[in-house]
N, C-alpha and C positions, 0 to 999 in steps of 0.2 A: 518481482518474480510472479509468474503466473502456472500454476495446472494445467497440465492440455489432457487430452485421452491417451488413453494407450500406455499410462506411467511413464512421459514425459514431463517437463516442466521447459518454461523459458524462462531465461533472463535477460535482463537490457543493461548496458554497461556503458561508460565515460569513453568506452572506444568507440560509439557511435554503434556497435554493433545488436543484433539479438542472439543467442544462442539457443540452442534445443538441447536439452539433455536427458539418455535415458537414469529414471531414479536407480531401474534395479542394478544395470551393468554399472553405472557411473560413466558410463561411456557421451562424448559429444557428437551426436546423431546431424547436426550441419551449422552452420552460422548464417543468419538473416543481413544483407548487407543493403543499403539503402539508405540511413540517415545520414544527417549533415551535422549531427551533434549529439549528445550523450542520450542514450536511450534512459529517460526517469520513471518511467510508467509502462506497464503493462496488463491486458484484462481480455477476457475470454468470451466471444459473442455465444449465443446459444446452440449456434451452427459450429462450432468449434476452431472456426476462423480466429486469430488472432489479431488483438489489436494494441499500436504500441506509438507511444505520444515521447515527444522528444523538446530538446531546450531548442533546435532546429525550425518550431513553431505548426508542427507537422505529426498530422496522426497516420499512422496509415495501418490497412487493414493486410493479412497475411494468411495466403494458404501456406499454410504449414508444412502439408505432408510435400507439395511442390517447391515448397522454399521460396514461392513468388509472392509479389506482390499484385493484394486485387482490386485495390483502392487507394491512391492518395487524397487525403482530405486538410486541404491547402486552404489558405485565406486567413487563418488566424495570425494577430500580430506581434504577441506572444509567447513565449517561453512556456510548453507545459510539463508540469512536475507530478501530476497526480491524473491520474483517469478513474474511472468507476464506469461500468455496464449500467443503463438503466434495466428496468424490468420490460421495458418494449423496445429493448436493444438499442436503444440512441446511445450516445455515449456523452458520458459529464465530462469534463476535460478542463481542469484547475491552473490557471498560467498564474506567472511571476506579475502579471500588470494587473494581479487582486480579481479578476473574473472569471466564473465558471462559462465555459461554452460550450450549451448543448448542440450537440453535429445529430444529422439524421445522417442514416447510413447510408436509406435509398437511395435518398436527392445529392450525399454527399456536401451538404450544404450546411452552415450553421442554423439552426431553430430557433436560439435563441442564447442571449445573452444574460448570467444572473451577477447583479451587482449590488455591493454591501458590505463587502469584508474589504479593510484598511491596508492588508499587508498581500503578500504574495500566497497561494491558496498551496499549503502541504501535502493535505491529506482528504480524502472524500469517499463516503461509503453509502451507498443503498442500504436503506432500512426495509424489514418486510414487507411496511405497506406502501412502499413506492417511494417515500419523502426520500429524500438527499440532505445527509450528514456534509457538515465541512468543515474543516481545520486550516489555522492560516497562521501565517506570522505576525497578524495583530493579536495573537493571543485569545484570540475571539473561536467560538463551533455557531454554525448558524444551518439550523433542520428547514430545507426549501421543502416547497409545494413544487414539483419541475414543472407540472401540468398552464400550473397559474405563474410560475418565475418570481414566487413573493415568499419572503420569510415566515414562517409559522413560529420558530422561539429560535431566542439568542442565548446563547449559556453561557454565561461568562464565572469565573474564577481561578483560570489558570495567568501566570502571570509572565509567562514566555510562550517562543513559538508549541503551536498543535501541532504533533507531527505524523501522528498516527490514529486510527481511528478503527472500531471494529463493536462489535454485538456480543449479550450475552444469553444464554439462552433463554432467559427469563424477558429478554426482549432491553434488558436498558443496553446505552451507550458506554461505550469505555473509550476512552482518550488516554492518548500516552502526551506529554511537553514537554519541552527542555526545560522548567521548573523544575526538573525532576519529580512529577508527580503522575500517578496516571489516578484519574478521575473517574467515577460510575457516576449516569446520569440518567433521569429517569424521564425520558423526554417526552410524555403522554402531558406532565405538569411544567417541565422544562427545570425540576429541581435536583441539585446534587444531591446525591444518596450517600456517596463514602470519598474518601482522599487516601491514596495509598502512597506512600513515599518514599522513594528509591536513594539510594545511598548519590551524593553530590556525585557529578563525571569526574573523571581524572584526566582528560582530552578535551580537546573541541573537535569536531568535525568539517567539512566546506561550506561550499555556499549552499545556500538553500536544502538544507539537508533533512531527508527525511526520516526518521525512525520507526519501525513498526510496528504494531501488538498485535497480538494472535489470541486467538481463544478456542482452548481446546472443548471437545464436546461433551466433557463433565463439568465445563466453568470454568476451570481453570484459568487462567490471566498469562499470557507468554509475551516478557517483557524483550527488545532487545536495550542494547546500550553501549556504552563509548569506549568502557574496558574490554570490551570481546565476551561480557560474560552474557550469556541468555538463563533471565530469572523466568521461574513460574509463583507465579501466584496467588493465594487462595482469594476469589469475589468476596466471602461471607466475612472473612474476618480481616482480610486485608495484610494477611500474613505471609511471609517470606516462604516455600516450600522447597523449592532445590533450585542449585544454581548450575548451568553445563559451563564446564571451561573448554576449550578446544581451539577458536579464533584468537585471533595474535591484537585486534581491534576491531572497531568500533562496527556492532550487529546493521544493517540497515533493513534487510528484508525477511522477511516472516512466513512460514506458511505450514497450516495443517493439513498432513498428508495420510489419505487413508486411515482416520480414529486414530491412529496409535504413531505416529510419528509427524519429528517438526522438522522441516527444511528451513536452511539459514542460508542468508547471504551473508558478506564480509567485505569493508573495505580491503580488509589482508586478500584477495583476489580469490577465495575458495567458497563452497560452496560445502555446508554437513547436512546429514540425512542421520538425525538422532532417534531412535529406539523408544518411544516409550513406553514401561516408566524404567526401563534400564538407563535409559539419558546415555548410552552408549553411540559414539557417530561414526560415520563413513563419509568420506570425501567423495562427490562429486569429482569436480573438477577446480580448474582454472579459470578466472576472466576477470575482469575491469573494473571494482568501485559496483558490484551487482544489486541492481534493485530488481 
C-alpha cells in the first residue's frame, strides 16, 4: 500500500491490478489496469506520480488523477517484490533473482545493479541519510551506499526470511522475520540493540511473502502477522501494548496515516482504517491478497 494526496491511498493486489481508494468515504475512486502479474510493491515519487513494481518484471510509473500510465520501465529479468523511493527519486527495486535495481526515472533505464544478498530481496527502506536498508530470504539486512553500489554493514541474526523493515525515531532500524522476531538495530555501529519476540504463526503464508512493520510517531512498533491480529509495541521495553482483532488472516501491509491512525491490508481481501488509540476500525473496501 502506498499514501497518495488528497486522503487517498493505493494498493496492489494478486489480481494484477492497482486500486485507489478514498480513506475518508471508504469509497474505490478507480482501478489502475496494466500489469501482467500480481502487483507486490508500491511507492510514491515526490511529484506524487505513483509508482508500482510487479512479479511481471516491470515497474511502471502512474498519473494517478488520469488513471494513465506515464512510464513503463522494462528490461528487468526478474520478479519484483519490494520497491523504496530513493531521496533523488530513482527507484530501488528488490527482485526474486537476490538483486536490487536502481532504475532512473529520467533515462528510464537501470543505473545500476546491487549484488550480495543470497536469497530473494523482501523488503527495502531509505534511511535519512540516503543509505538503503534491505531484507531478504537469506536471513541477511545489508545498509548500501546507492551512490557507490557497495555494502556499508551486514546485520545478521535473524534466522529466517526479513520481511519487513522500517525506522525509529531515534534513527535505529526495526526489522520484522518469519523467526518471529522483530529486531532494533543500531546501524551508525551495525549492532543489535534489543530482540522482541512475537508469539509462534498459527498459518503459513505463500510464496515469497511479505510482512510489514509500521512505526508510529511516538515509537511505537506496529507489528502485522499470520493470525489477522496487528500488535503494537513498545521500542523501550520490548513489551506487548494492545493487540487489534478485525481481519479473518494473515496482516501483510502496514501504514501510518495521519499521527493517529493505521491502515491494514489483509489476505482476507479487506482493507481497516483503525482509530488511534481507540484501536477502533472502518473498512475500506475489497481486493486481492493487498500489499
Amino acid at each position: 500500500m502506498a499514501l497518495l494526496d488528497n486522503d487517498y491511498i493505493a494498493t496492489g493486489s494478486f489480481d494484477f491490478t492497482v486500486k485507489i481508494w478514498d480513506i475518508v468515504t471508504g469509497i474505490l475512486n478507480k482501478t489502475l489496469i496494466g500489469h501482467n502479474g500480481p502487483v507486490r510493491a508500491l511507492g510514491v515519487l515526490s511529484n506524487g506520480d505513483l509508482v508500482s513494481g510487479s512479479q511481471d518484471t516491470t515497474l511502471k510509473i502512474w498519473d494517478v488523477k488520469l488513471g494513465v500510465v506515464k512510464k513503463n520501465l522494462t528490461g528487468g529479468l526478474s520478479s519484483i517484490l519490494t520497491i523504496a523511493i530513493l531521496l533523488n527519486d530513482n527507484i530501488a527495486a528488490g527482485c526474486v533473482d537476490k538483486t536490487i535495481q536502481i532504475w532512473d526515472v529520467d533515462s528510464s533505464t537501470i543505473k545500476n545493479i546491487l549484488t550480495g544478498h543470497s536469497g530473494a530481496l523482501l523488503s527495502l527502506f531509505v534511511l535519512p541519510n540516503g543509505d538503503l536498508a534491505s531484507g531478504a530470504s537469506d536471513r541477511r539486512i545489508k545498509i548500501w551506499d546507492v551512490n557507490l553500489g557497495t555494502v556499508k554493514k551486514n546485520l545478521t541474526g535473524h534466522s529466517d526470511w526479513v520481511t519487513g523493515l522500517n525506522i525509529l525515531p531515534n534513527g535505529y532500524l526495526v526489522s520484522r522475520s518469519e523467526d518471529k522476531t522483530i529486531k532494533i538495530w543500531d546501524t551508525s555501529s551495525g549492532s543489535l540493540n534489543k530482540t522482541i519476540r512475537m508469539a509462534p504463526a498459527t498459518s503459513q503464508i505463500g510464496y515469497l511473502s511479505q510482512i510489514s512493520i509500521g512505526v508510529l510517531p511516538n515509537g511505537k512498533i506496529v507489528s502485522g502477522n499470520e493470525d489477522g491480529k496487528i500488535k503494537i509495541w513498545d521500542a523501550e521495553s520490548g513489551s506487548l501494548i494492545e493487540v487489534l482483532e478485525g481481519h479473518r488472516t494473515t496482516v501483510l501491509s502496514l501504514v501510518i496515516y495521519s499521527n493517529d491512525k493505521i491502515i491494514s491490508g489483509s489476505v482476507d481481501n479487506t482493507i481497516k482504517v483503525w482509530e488511534v488509540p481507540q484501536f477502533e476500525y472502518i473498512n475500506l473496501g475489497m481486493n486481492s491478497n493487498l500489499f
